[in-house]
N, C-alpha and C positions, 0 to 999 in steps of 0.2 A: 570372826563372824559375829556382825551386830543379832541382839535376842530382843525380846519385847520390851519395852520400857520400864526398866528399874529392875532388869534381871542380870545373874550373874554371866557373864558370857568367859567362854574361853581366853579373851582377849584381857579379861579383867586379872585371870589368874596369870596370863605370859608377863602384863606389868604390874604386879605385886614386887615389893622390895626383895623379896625373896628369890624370885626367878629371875628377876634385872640382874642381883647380883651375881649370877653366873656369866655375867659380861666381864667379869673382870677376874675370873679365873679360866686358866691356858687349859686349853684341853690337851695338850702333850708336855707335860707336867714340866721337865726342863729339857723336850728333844728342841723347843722354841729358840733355842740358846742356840741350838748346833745345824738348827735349817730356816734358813731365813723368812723362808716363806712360807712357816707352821705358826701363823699367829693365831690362828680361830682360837675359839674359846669355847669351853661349855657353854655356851648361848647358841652358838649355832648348831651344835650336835642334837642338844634336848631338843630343838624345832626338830631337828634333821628326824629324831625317834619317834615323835610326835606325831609324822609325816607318815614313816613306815607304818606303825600301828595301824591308822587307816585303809595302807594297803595290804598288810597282813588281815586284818577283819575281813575286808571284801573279798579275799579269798578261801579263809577260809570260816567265814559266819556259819552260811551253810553246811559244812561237816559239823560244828560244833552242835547243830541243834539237832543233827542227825545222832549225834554219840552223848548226846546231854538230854533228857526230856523238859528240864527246869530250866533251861537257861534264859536270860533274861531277853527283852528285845535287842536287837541289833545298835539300837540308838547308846543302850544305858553302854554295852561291851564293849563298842568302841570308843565311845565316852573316856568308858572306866582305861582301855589300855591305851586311849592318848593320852589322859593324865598321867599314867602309872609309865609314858614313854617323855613327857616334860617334866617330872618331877622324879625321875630315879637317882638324879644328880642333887639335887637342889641340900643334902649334906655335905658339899664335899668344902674342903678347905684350900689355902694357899697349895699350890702344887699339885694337888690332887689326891692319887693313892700314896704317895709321900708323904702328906698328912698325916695320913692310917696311922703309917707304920710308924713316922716318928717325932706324933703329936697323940692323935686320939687314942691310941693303942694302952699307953698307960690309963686310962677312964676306963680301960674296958669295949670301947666305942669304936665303932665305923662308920664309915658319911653315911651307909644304910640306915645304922640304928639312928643316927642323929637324923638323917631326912625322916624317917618315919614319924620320929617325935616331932618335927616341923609341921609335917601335913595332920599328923592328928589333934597338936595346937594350936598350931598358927595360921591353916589354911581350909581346915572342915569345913569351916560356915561358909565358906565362900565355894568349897568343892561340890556340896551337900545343895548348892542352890544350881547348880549347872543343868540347863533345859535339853543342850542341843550341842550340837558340832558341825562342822560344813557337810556332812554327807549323809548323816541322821538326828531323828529328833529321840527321843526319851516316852516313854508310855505315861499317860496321865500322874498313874499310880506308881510311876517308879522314882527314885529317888538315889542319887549318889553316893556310895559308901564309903567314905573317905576311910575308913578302917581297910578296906578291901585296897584301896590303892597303897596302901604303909604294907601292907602284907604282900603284894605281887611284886615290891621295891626291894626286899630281903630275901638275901642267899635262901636259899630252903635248908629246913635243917630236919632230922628224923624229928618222927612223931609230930610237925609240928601243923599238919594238913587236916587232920581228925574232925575238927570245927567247919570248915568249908567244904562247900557244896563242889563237886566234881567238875561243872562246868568253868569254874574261878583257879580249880588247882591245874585242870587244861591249861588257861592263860599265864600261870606263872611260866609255863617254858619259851614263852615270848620275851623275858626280862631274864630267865634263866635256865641257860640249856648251851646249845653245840653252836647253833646259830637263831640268835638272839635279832629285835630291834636294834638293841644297843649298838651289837658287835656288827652286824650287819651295816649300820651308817659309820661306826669311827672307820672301820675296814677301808670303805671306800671313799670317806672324808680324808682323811690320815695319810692315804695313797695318794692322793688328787693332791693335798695343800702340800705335801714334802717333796713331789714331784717324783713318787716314785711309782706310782703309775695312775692313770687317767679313767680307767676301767679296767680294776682290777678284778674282779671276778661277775659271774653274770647274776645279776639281784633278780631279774623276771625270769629266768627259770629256775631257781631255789624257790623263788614264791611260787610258781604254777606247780612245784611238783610238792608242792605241804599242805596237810589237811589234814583233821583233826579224825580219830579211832577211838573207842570207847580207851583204848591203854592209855593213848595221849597225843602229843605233836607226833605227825608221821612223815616219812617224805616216801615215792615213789621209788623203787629202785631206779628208774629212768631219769631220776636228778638226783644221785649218789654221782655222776661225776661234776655236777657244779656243787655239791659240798663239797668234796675234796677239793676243788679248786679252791671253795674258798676257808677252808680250812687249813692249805698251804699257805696262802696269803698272809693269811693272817699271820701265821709263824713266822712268815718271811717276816711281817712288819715288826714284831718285836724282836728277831735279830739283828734288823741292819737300822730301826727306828728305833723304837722304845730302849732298847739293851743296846744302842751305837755305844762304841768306849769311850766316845767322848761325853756323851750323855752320864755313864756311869761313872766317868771322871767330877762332873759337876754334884751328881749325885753326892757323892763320897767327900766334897769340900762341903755341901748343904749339911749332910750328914751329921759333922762337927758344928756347924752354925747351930743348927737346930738344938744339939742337945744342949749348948750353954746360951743360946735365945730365947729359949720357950717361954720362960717366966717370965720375962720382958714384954712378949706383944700379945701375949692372951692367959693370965695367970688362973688358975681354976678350971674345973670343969666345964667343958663348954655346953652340955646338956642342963645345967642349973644357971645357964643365962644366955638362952636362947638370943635376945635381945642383942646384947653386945657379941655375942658371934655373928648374924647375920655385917656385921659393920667389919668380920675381920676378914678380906680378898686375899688376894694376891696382889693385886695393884697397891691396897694399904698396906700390906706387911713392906714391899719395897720399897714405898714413900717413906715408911716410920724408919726402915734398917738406913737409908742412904741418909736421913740428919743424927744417927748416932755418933757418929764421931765428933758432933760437934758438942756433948751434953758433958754437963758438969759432972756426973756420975762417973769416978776411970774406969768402972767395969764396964758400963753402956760403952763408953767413948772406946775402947779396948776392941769390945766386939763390933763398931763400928767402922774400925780401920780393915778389920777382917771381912763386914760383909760389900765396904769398898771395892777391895781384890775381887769379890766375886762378880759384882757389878761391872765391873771393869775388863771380865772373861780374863781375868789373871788367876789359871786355876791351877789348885796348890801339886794336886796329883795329877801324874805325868804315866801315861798307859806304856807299860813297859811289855807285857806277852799276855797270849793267852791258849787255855784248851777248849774244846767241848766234847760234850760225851752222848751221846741218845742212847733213852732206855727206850726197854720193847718190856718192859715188866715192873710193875711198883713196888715189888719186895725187893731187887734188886737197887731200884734207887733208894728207896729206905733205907738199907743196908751199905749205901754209898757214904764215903767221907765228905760228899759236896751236899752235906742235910745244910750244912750254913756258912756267911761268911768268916765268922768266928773257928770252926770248927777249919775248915779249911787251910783258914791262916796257922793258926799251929801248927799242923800237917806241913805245912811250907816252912814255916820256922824250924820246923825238924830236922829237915832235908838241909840245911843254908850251913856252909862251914861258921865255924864259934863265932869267928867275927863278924860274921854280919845277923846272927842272929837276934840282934835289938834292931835294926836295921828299921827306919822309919817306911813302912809301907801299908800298904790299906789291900782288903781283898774282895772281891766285888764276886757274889755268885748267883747267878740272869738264872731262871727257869722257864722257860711257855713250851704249851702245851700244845701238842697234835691233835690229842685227842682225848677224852676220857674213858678209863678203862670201864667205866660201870656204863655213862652215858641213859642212867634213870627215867629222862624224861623224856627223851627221844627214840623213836621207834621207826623200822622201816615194814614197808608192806613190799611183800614179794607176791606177785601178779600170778606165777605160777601156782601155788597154794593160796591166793586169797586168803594171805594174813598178813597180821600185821606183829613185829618179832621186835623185841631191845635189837637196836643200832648194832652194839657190837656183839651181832652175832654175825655181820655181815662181812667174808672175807677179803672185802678192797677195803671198808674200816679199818680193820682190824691189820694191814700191811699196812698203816701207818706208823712210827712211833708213838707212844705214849709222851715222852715229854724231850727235851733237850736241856741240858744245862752248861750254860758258860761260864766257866772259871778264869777271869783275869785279876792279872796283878797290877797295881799301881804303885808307883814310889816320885820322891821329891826330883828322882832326875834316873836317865837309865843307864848310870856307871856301872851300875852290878846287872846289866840283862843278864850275862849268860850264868851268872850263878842261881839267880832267879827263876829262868828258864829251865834249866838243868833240877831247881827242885818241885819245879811244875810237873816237869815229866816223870819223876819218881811218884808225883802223887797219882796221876793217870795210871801210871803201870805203862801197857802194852796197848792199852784199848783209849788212846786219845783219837778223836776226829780230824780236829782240826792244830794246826800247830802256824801261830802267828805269830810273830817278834819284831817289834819296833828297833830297829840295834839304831 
């Protein structure tokens, strides 16, 4: 939307270098690899968030100013959560949450912390000057907080609300809760590009039954079953997308790349040089890995033949079986042996007669979630008592699972499934779900 002449407009912050560059990292970190027709990218999602924001405000503005006396005008809120719905991304790195875990993780850091530090350095002055958006303006007196946008972009953590006015900790459940902007578009982005389904759950009645209650985001008990809908969904899509085997086959070859590459394409803290991180994508990490093989260095040149193979879907780990398990309780998963891949793997190395137990294999262990057992920020209102109660107090929530987790093995080929297999099932016991085997 053009603004007055020599003002900052929304369209100035979507082509800033910083937001461009989410053109060139995959929004389905490497399921890209395994569905042809999963190319989108963060570029099109953060529109896609951007979008919903708008339609979440006009539904529910009016509660908010019902359950908030201070809350600002309608112009600055939807302002502030279409920014805080294009820039929730704007940290992430090559691959995505795969970064997190094994790049940024050693810093300390997550694409949150890092995006937050982006918008309160590198994007305030230009956040701070925003008039208007296509469907509101801003009040003479009001002004952008680009602080408030780095804050509704982060996980929420205790204690850490104390500082912010009630009407702003309301809108963090829009960036973090059961059903999010976020999850709400990758849900049905994710579905559409992977062709796994076209309309996968219904967005205009999850929207018409949410409004805002002095407690927080509510939904109607009369659309509790298009959450569960799309709360299934969702699962679905990290079992048979996100968590596909062959995806955590790629995973598990990255996995090794990564740990003896990192040094090579972004050495240091990526928070003390903002600068030459905004320059590292995903399209540049794979331009740099595909001419290693040709560098005078033999350790680049080394790692170069390796990140060839992967380039070339010549991938090293070969899915051999798998279990899963659903919990209905989190001190029971806690208390589960699938806490990690590592822990896991011993556990199978235990079970595997002497000889195979050096046996070269990799163990991949998938979690997502149904539902959350606290579920904080989300409330439902029950029409019979005119109130509005935490979520999981509500008995169709609550016959969901709490979470799922898949335990697969990987090896360089499947001569040993069945001994493999055999110490899979020792590790489940009696309570496996599912029982898969590639023989």
């Amino acid at each position: 939307m053009d603004g007055e002449p020599g003002e900052v407009t929304e369209r100035d912050i979507i082509d800033s270098p910083w937001v461009q560059r989410m053109r060139q990292i995959h929004q389905l970190q490497t399921a890209w690899w395994v569905y042809p027709t999963a190319e989108h990218t963060r570029f099109q999602h953060i529109l896609g968030v951007m979008h919903l924001a708008s339609r979440a405000i006009a539904q529910l503005y009016p509660s908010l100013q019902e359950s908030c006396a201070d809350v600002p005008s309608r112009g600055y809120v939807e302002t502030l959560v279409r920014m805080a719905g294009l820039l929730h991304d704007v940290g992430h790195g090559p691959f995505g949450h795969f970064f997190d875990t094994h790049f940024l993780s050693q810093f300390n850091l997550t694409h949150e912390k890092l995006g937050a530090q982006i918008i309160e350095q590198k994007l305030a002055d230009m956040l701070s000057q925003l008039r208007r958006n296509p469907h509101s303006v801003l009040e003479p007196n009001e002004q952008i907080d680009p602080q408030q946008i780095a804050w509704l972009i982060q996980r929420p953590r205790e204690a850490d609300a104390a500082p912010y006015p009630q009407w702003l900790i309301h809108l963090r459940s829009l960036l973090s809760g059961i059903y999010t902007i976020d999850n709400m578009d990758f849900v049905l982005r994710d579905a559409y590009m992977t062709g796994y389904s076209s309309r996968s759950y219904d967005l205009d009645r999850l929207l018409h039954y949410s409004f805002f209650t002095p407690s927080g985001l509510t939904i109607h008990h009369r659309g509790m079953g298009a959450l569960i809908r799309f709360m299934n969904v969702r699962a679905e899509l990290f079992h048979n997308v996100y968590f596909h085997r062959e995806v955590m086959a790629i995973d598990k070859t990255l996995e090794d790349l990564f740990r003896d590459s990192r040094q090579h394409f972004f050495p240091g803290d990526p928070s003390a040089d903002l600068d030459r991180y905004r320059e590292l994508t995903e399209f540049s990490l794979l331009i740099d890995v595909a001419r290693w093989s040709q560098s005078d260095n033999p350790e680049v040149r080394a790692l170069g033949a390796r990140w060839d193979q992967l380039l070339q879907r010549k991938i090293e780990w070969k899915f051999v079986c798998e279990r899963s398990l659903g919990f209905n309780d989190t001190t029971t998963e806690q208390s589960n042996i699938l806490q990690s891949d590592q822990m896991a793997e011993f556990a199978i190395r235990q079970g595997l007669p002497a000889e195979l137990k050096e046996l070269p294999l990799k163990v991949a262990v998938s979690r997502y979630i149904f539902r959350h057992e606290t579920a904080q920020q989300n409330y439902l209102y029950d029409a019979a008592q005119n109130v509005a109660k935490p979520l999981t107090s509500d008995q169709i929530f609550r016959s969901l699972p709490i979470s799922r987790k898949i335990c697969r093995i990987y090896a360089r080929n499947t001569d040993h499934a069945p001994q493999l297999s055999t110490a899979l099932d020792a590790l489940f016991g009696g309570n496996r779900v599912d029982d898969l085997t590639n023989m």
